[in-house]
DSSP file (Angstrom, degrees, kcal/mol; ACC not computed):
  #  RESIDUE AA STRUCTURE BP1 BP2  ACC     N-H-->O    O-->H-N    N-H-->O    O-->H-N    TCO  KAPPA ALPHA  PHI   PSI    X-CA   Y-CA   Z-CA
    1    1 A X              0   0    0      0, 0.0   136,-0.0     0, 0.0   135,-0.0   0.000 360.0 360.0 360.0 121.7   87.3   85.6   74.8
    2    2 A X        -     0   0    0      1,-0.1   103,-0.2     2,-0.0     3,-0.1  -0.179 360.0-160.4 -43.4 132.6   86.9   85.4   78.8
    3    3 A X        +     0   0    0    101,-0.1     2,-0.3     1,-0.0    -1,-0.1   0.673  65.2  21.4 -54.7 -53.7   84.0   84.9   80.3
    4    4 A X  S    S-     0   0    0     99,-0.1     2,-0.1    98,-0.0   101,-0.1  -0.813  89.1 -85.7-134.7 163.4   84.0   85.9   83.8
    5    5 A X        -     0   0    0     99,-0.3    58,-0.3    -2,-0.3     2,-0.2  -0.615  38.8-163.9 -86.7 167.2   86.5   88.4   85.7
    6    6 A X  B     -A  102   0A   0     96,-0.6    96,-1.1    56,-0.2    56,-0.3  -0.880   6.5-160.5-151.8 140.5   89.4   87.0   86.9
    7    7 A X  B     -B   61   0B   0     54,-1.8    54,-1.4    -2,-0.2    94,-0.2  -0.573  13.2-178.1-132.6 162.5   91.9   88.7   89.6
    8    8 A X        -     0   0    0     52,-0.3    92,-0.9    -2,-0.2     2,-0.3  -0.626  13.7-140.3-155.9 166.3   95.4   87.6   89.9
    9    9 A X  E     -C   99   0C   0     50,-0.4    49,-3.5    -2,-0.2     2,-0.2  -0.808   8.5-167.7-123.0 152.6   98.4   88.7   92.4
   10   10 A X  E     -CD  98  57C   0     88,-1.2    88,-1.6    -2,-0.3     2,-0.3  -0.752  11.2-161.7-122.0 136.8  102.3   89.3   91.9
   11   11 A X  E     -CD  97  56C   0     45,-0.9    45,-0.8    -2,-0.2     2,-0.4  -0.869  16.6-170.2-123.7 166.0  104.2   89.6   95.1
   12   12 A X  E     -CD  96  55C   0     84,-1.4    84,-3.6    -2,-0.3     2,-0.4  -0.973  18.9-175.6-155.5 115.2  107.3   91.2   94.3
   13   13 A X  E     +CD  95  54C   0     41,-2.9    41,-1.9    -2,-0.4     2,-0.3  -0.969  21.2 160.0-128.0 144.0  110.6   91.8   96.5
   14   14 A X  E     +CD  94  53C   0     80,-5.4    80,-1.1    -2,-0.4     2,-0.2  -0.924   9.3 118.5-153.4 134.9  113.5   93.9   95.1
   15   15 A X    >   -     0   0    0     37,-1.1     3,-2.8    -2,-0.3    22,-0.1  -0.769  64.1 -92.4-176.0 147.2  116.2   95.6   96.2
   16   16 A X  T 3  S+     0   0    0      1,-0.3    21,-0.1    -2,-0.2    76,-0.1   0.917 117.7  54.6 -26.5 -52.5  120.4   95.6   95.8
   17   17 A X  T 3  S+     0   0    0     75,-0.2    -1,-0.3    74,-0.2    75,-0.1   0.819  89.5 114.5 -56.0 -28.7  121.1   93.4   98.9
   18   18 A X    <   -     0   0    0     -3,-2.8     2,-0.5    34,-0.2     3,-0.1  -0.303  48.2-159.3 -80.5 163.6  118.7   90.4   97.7
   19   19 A X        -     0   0    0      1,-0.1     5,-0.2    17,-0.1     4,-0.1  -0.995  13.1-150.8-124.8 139.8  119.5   87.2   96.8
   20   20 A X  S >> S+     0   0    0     -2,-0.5     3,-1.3     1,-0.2     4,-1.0   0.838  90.7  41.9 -47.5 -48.1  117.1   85.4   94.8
   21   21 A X  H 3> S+     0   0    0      1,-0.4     4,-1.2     2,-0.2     5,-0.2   0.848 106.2  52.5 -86.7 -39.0  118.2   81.9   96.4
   22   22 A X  H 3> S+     0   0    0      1,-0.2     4,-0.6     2,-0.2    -1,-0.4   0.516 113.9  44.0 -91.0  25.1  118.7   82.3   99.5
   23   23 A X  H <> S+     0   0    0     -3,-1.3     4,-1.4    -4,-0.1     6,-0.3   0.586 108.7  62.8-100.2 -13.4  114.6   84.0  100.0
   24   24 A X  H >X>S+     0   0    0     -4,-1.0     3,-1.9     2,-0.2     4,-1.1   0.942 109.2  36.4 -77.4 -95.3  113.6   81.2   97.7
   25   25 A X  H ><5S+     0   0    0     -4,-1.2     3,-0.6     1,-0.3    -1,-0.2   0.742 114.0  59.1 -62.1 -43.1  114.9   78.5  100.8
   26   26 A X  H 3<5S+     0   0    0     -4,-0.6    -1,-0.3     1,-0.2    -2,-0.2   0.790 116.9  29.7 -85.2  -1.1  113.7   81.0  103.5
   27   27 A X  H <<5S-     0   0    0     -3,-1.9    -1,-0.2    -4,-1.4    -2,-0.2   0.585  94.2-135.7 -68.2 -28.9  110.0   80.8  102.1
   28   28 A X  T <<5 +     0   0    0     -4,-1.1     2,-0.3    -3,-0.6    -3,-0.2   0.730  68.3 130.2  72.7  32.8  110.5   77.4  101.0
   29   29 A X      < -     0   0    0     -5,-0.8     2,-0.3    -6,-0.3    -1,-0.3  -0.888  59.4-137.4 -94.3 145.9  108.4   79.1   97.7
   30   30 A X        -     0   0    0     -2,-0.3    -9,-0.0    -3,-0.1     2,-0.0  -0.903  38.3-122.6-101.4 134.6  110.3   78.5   94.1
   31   31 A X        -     0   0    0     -2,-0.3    25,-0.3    25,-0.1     3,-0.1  -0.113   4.9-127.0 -84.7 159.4  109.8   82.1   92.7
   32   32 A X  S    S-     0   0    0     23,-1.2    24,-0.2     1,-0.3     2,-0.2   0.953  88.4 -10.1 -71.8 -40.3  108.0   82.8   89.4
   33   33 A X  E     -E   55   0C   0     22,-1.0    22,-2.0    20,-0.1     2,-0.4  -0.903  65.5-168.3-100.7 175.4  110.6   84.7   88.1
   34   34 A X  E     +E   54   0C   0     20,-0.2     2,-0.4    -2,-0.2    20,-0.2  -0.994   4.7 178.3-151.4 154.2  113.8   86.2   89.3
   35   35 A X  E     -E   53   0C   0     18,-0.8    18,-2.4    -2,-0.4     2,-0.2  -0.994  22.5-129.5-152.3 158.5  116.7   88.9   88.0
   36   36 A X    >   -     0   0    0     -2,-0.4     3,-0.8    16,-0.3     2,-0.5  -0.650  42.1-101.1-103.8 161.4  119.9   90.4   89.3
   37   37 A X  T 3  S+     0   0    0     -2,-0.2    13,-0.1     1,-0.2    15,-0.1  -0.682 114.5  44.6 -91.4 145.2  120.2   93.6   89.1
   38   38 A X  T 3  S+     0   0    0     11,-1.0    -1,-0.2    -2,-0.5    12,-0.1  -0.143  85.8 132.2 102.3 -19.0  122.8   94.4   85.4
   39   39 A X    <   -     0   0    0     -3,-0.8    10,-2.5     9,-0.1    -1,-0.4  -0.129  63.6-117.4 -48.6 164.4  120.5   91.6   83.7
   40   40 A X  B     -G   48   0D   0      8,-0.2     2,-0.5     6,-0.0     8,-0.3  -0.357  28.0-115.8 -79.7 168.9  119.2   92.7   80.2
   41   41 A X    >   -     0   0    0      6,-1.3     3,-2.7     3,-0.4     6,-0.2  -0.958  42.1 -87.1-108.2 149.8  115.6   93.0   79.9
   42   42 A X  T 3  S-     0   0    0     -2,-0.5     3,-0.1     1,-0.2    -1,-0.0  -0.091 106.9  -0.5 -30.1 123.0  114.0   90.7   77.6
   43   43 A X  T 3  S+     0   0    0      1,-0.2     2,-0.3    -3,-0.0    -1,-0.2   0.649 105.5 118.6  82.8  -0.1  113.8   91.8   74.3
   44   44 A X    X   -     0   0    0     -3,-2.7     3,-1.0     3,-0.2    -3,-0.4  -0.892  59.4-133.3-107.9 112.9  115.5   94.9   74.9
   45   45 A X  T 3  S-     0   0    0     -2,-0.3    -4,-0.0     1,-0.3     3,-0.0  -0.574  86.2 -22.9 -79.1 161.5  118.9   96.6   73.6
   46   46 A X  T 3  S+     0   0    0      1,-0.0     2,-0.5    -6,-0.0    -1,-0.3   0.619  96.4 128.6   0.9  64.3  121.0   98.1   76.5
   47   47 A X    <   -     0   0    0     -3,-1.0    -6,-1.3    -6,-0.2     2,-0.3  -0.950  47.0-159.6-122.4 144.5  118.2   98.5   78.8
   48   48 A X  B     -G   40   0D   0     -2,-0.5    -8,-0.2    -8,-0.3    -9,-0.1  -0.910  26.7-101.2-107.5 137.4  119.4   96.9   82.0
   49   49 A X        -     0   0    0    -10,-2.5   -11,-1.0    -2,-0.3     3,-0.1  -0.310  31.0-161.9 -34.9 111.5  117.9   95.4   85.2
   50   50 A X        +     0   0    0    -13,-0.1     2,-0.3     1,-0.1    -1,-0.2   0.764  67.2  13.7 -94.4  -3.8  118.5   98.3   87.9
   51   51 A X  S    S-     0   0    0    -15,-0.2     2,-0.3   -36,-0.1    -1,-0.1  -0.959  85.2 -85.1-141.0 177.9  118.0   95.9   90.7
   52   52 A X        -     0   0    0     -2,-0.3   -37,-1.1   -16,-0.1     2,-0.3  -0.619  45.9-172.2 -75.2 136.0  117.8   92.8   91.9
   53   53 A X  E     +DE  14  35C   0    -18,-2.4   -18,-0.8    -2,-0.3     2,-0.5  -0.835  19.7 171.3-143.9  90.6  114.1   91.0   91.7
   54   54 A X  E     +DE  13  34C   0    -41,-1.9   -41,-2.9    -2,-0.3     2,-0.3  -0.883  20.8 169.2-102.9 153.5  112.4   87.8   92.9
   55   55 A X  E     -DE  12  33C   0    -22,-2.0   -23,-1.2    -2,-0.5   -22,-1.0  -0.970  21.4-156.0-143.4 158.0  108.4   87.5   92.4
   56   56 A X  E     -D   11   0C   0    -45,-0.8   -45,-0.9    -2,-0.3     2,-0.4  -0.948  13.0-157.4-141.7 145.8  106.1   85.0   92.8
   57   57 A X  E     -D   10   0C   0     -2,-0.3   -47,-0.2   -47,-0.2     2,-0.2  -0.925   8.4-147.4-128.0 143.4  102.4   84.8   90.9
   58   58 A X        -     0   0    0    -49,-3.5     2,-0.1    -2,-0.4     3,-0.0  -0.522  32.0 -99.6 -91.7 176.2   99.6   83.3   91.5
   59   59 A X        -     0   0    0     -2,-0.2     2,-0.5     1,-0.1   -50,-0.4  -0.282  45.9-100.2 -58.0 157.9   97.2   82.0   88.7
   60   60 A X        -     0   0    0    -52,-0.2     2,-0.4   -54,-0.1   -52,-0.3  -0.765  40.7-161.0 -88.0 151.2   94.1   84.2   87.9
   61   61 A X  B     -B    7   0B   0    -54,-1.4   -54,-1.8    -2,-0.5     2,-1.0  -0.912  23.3-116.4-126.4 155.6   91.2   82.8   89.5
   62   62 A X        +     0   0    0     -2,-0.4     2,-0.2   -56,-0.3   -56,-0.2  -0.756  65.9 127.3 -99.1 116.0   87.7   83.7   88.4
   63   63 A X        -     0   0    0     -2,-1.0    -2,-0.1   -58,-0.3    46,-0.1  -0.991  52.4-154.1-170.7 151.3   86.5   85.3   91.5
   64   64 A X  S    S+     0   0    0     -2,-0.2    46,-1.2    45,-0.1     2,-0.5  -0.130  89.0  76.4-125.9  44.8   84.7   89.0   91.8
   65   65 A X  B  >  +h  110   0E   0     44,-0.2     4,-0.6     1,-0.1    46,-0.2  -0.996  56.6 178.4-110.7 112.2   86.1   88.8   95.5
   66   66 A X  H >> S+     0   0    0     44,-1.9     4,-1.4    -2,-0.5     3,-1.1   0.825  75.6  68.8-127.0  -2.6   89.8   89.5   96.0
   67   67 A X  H 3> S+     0   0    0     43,-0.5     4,-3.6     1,-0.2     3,-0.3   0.940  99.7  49.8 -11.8 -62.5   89.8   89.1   99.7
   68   68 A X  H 3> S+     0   0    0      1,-0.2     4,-0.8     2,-0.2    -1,-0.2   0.779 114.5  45.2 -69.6 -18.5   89.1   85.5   99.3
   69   69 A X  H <X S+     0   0    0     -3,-1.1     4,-2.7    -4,-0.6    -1,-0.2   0.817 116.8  49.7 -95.9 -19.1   92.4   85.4   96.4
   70   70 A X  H  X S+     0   0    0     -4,-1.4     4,-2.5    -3,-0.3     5,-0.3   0.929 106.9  50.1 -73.4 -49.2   94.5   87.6   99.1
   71   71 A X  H  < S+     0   0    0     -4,-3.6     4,-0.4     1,-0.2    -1,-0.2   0.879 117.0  42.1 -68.9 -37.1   93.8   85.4  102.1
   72   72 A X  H  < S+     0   0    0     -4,-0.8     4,-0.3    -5,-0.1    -1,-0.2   0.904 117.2  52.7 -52.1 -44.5   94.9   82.1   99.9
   73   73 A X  H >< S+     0   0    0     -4,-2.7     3,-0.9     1,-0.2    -2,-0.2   0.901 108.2  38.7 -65.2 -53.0   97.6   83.9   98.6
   74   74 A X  T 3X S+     0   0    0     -4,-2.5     4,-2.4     1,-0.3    -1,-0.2   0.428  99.5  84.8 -94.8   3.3   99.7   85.5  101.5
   75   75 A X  T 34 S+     0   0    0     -4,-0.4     4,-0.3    -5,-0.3    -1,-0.3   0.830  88.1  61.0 -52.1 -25.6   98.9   81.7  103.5
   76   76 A X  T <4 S+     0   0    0     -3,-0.9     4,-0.4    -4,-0.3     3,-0.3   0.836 106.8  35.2 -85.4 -52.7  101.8   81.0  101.6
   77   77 A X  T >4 S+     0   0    0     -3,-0.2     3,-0.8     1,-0.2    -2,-0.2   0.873  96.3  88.0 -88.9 -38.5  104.1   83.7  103.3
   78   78 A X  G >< S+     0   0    0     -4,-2.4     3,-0.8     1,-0.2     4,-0.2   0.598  79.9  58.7 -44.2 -18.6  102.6   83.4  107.2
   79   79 A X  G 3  S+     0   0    0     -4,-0.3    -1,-0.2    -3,-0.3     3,-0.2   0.998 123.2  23.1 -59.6 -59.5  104.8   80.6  108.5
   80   80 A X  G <> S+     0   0    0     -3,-0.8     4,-1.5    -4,-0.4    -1,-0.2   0.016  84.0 115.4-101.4  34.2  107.9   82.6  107.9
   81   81 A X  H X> S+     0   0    0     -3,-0.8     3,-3.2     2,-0.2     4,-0.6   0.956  74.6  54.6 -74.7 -61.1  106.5   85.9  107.9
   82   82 A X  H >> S+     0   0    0      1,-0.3     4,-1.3    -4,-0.2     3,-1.0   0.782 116.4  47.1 -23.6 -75.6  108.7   87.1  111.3
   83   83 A X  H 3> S+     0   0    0      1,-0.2     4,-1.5     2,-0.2    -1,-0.3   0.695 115.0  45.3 -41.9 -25.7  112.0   85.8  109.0
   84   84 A X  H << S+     0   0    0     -3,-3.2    -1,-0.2    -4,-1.5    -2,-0.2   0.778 107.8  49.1 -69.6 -33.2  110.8   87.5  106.2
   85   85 A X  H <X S+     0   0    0     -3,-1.0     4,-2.0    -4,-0.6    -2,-0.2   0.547 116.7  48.1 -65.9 -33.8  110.0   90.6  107.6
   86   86 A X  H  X S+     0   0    0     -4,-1.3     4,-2.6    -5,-0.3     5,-0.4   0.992 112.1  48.3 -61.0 -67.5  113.8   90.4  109.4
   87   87 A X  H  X S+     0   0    0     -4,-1.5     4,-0.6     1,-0.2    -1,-0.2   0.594 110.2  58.6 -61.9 -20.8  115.5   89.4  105.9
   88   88 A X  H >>>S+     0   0    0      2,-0.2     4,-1.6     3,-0.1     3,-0.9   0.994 118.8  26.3 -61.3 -84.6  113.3   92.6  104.4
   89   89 A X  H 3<5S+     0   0    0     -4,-2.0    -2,-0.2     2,-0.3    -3,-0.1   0.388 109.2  65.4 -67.0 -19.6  114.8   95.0  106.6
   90   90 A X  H 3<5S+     0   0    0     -4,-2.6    -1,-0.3    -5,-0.2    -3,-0.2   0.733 116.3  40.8 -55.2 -47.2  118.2   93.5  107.4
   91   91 A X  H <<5S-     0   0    0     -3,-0.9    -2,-0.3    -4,-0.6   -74,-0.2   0.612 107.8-117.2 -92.3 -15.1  118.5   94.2  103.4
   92   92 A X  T  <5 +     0   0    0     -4,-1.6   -75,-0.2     1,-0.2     2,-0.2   0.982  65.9 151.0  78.6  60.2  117.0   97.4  102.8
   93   93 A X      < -     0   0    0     -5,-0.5     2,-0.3   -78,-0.1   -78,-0.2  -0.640  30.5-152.2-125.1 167.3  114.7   95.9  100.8
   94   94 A X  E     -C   14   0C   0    -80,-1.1   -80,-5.4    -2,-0.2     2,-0.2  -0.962   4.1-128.2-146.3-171.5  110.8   96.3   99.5
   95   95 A X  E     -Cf  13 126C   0     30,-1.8    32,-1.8    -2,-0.3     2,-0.3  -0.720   8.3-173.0-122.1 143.9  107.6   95.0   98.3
   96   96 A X  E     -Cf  12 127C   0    -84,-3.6   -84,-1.4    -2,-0.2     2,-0.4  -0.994   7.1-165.5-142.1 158.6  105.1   95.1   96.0
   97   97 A X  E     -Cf  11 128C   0     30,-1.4    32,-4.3    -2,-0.3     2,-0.5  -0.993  19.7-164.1-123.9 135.2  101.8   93.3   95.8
   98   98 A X  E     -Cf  10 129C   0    -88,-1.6   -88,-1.2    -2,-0.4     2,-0.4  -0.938   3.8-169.5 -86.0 110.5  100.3   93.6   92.1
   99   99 A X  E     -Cf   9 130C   0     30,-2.3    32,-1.0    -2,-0.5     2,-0.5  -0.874   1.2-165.4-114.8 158.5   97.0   92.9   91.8
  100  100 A X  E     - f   0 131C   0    -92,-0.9     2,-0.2    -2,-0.4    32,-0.2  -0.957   5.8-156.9-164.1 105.8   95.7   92.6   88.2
  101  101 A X        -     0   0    0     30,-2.6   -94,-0.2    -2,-0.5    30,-0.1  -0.506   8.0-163.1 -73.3 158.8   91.9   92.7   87.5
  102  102 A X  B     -A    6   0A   0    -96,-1.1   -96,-0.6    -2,-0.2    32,-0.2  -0.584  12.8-164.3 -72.8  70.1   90.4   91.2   84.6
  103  103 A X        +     0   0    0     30,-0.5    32,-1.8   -98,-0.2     2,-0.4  -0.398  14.2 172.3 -90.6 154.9   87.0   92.7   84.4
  104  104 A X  B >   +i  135   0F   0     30,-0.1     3,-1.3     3,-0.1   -99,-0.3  -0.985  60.3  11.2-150.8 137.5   84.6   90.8   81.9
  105  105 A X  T 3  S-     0   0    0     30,-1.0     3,-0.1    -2,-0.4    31,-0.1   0.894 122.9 -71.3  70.4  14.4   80.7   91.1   81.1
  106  106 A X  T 3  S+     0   0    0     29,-0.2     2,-2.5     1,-0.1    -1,-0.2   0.824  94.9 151.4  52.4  34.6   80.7   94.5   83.2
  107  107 A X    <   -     0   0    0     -3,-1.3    -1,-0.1     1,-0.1    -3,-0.1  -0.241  29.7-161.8 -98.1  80.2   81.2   92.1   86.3
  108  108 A X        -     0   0    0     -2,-2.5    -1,-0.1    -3,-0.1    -3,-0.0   0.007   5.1-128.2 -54.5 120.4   82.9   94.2   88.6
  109  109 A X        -     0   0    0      1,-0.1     2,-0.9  -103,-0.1   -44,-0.2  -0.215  18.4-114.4 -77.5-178.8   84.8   93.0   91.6
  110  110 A X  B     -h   65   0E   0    -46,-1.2   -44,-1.9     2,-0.1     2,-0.5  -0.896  31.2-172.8-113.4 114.3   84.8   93.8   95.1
  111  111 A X        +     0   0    0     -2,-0.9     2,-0.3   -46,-0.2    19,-0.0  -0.913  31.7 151.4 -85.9 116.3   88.9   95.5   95.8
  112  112 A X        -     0   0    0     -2,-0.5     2,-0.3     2,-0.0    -2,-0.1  -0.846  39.1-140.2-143.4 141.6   88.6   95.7   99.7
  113  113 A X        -     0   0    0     -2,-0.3   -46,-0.0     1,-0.0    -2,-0.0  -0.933   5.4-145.8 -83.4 120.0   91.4   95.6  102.1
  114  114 A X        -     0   0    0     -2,-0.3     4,-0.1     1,-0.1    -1,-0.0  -0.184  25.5-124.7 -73.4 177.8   91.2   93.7  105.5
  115  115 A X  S    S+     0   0    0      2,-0.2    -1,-0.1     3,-0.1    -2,-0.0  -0.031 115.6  64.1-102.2  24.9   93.3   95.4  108.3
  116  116 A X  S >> S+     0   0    0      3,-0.1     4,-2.3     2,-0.1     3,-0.7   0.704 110.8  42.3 -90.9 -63.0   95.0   91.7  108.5
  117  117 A X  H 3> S+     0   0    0      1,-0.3     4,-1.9     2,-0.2    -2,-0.2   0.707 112.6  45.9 -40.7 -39.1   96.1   92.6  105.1
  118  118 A X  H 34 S+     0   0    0      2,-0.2    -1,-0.3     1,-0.2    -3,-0.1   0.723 107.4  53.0-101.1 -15.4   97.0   95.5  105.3
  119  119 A X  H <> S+     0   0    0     -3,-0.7     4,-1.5     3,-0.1    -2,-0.2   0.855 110.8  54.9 -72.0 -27.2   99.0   95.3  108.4
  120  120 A X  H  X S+     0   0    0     -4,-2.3     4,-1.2     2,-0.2    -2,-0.2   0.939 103.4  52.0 -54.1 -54.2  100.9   92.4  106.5
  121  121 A X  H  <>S+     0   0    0     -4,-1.9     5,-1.8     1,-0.2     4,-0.2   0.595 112.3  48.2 -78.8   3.9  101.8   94.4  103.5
  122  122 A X  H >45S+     0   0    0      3,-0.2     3,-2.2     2,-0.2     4,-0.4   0.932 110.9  49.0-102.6 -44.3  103.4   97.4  106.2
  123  123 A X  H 3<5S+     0   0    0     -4,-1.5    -2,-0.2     1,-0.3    -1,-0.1   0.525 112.0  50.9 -67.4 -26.8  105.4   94.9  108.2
  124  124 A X  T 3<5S-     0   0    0     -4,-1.2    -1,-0.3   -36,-0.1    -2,-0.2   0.567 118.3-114.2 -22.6 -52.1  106.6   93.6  104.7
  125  125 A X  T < 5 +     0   0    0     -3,-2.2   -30,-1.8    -4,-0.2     2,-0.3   0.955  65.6 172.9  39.4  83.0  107.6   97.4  103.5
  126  126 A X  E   < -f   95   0C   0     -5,-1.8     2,-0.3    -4,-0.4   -30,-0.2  -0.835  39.9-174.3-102.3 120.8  105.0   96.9  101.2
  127  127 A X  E     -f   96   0C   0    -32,-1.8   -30,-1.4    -2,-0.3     2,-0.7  -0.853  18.8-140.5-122.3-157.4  103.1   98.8   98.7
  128  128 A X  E     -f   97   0C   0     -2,-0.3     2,-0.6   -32,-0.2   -30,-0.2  -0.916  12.3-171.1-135.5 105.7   99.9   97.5   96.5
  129  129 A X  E     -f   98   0C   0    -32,-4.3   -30,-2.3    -2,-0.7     2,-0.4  -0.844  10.5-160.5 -87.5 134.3   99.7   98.6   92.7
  130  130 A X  E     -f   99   0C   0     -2,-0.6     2,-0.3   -32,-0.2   -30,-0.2  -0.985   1.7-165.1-105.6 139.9   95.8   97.6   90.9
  131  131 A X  E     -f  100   0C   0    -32,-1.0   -30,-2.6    -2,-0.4     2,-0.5  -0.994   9.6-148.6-123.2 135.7   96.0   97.5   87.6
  132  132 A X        -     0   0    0     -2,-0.3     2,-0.4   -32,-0.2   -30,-0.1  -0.764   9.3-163.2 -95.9 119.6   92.1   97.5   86.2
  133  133 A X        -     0   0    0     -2,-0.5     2,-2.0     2,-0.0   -30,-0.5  -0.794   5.1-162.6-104.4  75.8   91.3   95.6   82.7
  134  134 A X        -     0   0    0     -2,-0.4     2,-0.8   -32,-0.2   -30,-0.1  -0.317  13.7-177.5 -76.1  67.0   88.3   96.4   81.2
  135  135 A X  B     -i  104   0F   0     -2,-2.0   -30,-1.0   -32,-1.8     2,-0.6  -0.510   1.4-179.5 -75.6 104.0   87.5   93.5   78.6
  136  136 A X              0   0    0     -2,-0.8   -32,-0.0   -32,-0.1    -1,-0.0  -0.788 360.0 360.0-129.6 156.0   84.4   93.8   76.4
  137  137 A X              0   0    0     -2,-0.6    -1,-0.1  -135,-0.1    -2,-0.1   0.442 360.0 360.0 -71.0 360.0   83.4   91.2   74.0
């Protein structure tokens, strides 16, 4: 059983136009996973992929902050974010950032958005899902 809450983020780009490999070299990131769009899904009969998908995950970190996991996380993407943003919108593409709570012990985090953040995830074509875990012992 966890202990403490725990946050982690999914960045997610998907759309017909991507290819997996070639945003993997312009991030210089190796993705977490990836699919084309016709793939099966796992574990599924004739359900199919309806696009193409690469994402990248961080670990959960035990943190009741997720500023501090957002600002590590999207360091990753600022070098090439002006190429990324191009290669977004050049493809007719979007975004997702996932954020995934773990809450534990009733220890509730603090979900705030900078306006750094939130100007990244529009420049992106971005949106933000939370999904809230309510774990009790």
């Amino acid at each position: 059983m966890r202990t403490a809450t725990r946050i982690k983020l999914v960045f997610s780009i998907f759309g017909d136009l991507l290819n997996p490999l070639s945003f993997s070299e312009l991030t210089g990131l190796n993705p977490s996973s990836t699919w084309l769009k016709g793939d099966t899904v796992s574990n599924r009969i004739n359900l199919f992929r309806k696009e193409t998908c690469w994402t990248y995950s961080s670990e959960y970190i035990e943190t009741l902050y997720l500023e501090e996991l957002l600002e590590n996380f999207f360091q990753k993407f600022r070098a090439n974010l002006p190429k990324v943003a191009d290669y977004i919108k050049i493809n007719n593409l979007e975004t997702k950032v996932d954020i995934v709570v773990e809450i534990v012990n009733d220890e509730k985090p603090s979900l705030s958005f900078s306006k750094h953040f939130l100007d990244l995830v529009v420049k992106i074509n971005g949106e933000i899902d939370i999904d809230l875990y309510y774990l009790v012992e």
